[in-house]
C-alpha positions as CSV (number, residue, x, y, z in Angstrom):
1,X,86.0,73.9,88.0
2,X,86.8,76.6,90.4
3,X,89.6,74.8,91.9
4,X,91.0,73.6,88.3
5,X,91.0,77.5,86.9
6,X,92.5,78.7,90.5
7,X,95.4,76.0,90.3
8,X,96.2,76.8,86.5
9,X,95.7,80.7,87.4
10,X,98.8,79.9,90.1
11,X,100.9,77.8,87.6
12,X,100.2,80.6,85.1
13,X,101.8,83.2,87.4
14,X,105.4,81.0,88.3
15,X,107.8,82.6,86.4
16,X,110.7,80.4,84.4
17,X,114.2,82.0,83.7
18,X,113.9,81.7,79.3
19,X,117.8,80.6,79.9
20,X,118.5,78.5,82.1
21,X,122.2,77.6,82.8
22,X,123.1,74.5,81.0
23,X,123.6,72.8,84.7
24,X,119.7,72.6,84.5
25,X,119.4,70.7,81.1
26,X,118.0,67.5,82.7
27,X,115.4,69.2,84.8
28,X,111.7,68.7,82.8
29,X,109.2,71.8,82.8
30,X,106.4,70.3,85.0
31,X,109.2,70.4,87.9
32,X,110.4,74.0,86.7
33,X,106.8,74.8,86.3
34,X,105.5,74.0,90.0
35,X,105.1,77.5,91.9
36,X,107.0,77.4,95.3
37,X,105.7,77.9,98.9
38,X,103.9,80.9,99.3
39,X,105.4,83.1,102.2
40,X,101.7,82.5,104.3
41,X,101.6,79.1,103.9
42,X,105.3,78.4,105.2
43,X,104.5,81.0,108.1
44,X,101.7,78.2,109.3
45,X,103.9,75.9,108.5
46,X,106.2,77.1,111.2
47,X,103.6,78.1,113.4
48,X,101.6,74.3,113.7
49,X,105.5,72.8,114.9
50,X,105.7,70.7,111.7
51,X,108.9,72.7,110.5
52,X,111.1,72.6,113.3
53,X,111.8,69.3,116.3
54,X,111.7,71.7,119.2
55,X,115.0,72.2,121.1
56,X,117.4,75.2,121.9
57,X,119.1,74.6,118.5
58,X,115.9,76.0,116.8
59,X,116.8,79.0,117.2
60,X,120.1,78.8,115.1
61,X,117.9,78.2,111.9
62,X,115.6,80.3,109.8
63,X,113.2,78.7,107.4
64,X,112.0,80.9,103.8
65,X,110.1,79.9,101.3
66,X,111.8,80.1,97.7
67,X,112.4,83.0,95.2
68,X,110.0,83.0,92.6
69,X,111.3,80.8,89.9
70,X,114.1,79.4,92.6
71,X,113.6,75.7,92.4
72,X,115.1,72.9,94.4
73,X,117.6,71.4,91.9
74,X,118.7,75.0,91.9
75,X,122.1,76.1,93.0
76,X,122.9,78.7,95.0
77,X,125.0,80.6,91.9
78,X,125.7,83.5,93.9
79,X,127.2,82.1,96.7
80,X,128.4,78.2,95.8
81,X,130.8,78.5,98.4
82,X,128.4,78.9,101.2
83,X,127.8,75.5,103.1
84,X,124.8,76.2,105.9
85,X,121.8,76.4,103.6
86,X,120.0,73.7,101.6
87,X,116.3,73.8,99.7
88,X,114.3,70.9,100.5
89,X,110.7,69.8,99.3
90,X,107.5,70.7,101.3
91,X,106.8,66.9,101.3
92,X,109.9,66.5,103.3
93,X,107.8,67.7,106.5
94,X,104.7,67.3,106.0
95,X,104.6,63.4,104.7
96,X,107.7,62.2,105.7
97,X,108.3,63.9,109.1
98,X,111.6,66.0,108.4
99,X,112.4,68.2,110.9
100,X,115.3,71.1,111.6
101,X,117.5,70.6,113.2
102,X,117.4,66.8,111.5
103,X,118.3,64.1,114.4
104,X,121.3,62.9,114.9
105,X,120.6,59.7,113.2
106,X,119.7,61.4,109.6
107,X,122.9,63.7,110.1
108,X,125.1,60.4,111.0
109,X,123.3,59.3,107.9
110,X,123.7,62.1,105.6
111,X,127.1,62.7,106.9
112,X,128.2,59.2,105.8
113,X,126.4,58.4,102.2
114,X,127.8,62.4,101.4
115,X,124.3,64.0,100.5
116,X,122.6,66.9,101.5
117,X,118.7,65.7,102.1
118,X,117.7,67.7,99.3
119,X,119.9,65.4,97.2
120,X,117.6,62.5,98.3
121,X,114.6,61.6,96.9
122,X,111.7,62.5,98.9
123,X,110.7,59.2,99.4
124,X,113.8,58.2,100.4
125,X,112.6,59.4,104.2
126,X,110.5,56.6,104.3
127,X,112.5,54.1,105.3
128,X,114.8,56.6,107.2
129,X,112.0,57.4,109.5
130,X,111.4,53.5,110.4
131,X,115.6,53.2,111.2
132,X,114.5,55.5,113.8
């Protein structure tokens, strides 16, 4: 019961814009609901190697966790422009073995179907990760 009363203590505490943009319409309120990564738990993330593939290029990126009440399907209204950040889901890395920089393959990939990997559906990785 603890863990129950802890988990609907930390949905209880994500904050929703009351107006969302009309962009947003389609996106349901359990998704909107879902807290984001807390800062600590992203900082082990980054620390236990499953964030980043290793490499001089790791050093070009920076990893944060999400805004309260910044979601995934969000954009980025204050800069649209701006083309070297994406958001991407936890499960990403830690089920489906994502990592920054992404390999050549997934940016070949990406590059060709036109998609950013938070576009793609999580499990979409799946079978990427056996191409490889």
């Amino acid at each position: 019961m603890a863990e129950n009363s802890q988990g609907d203590q930390a949905a209880a505490a994500v904050q929703i814009p009351r107006e969302l943009p009309s962009i947003y319409i389609w996106v349901t309120n359990d998704v909107l609901g879902t807290p984001s990564l807390e800062k600590q738990y992203l900082d082990e993330l980054k620390l236990t190697g499953v964030l980043f593939g290793g490499g001089d290029e790791e050093r070009r990126y920076r990893v944060e966790a999400a805004q309260r009440g910044e979601r995934v399907c969000f954009l980025n209204l204050d800069h649209p422009t701006v083309p070297h950040w994406l958001w991407t889901n936890e499960a990403m890395f830690t089920e489906f073995g994502m990592r920054v920089p992404c390999s050549d393959f997934q940016q070949r990939l990406l590059n060709r179907a036109s998609v950013a990997p938070s576009q793609l559906h999580p499990n979409a990785w799946s079978p990427i990760r056996c191409f490889e």
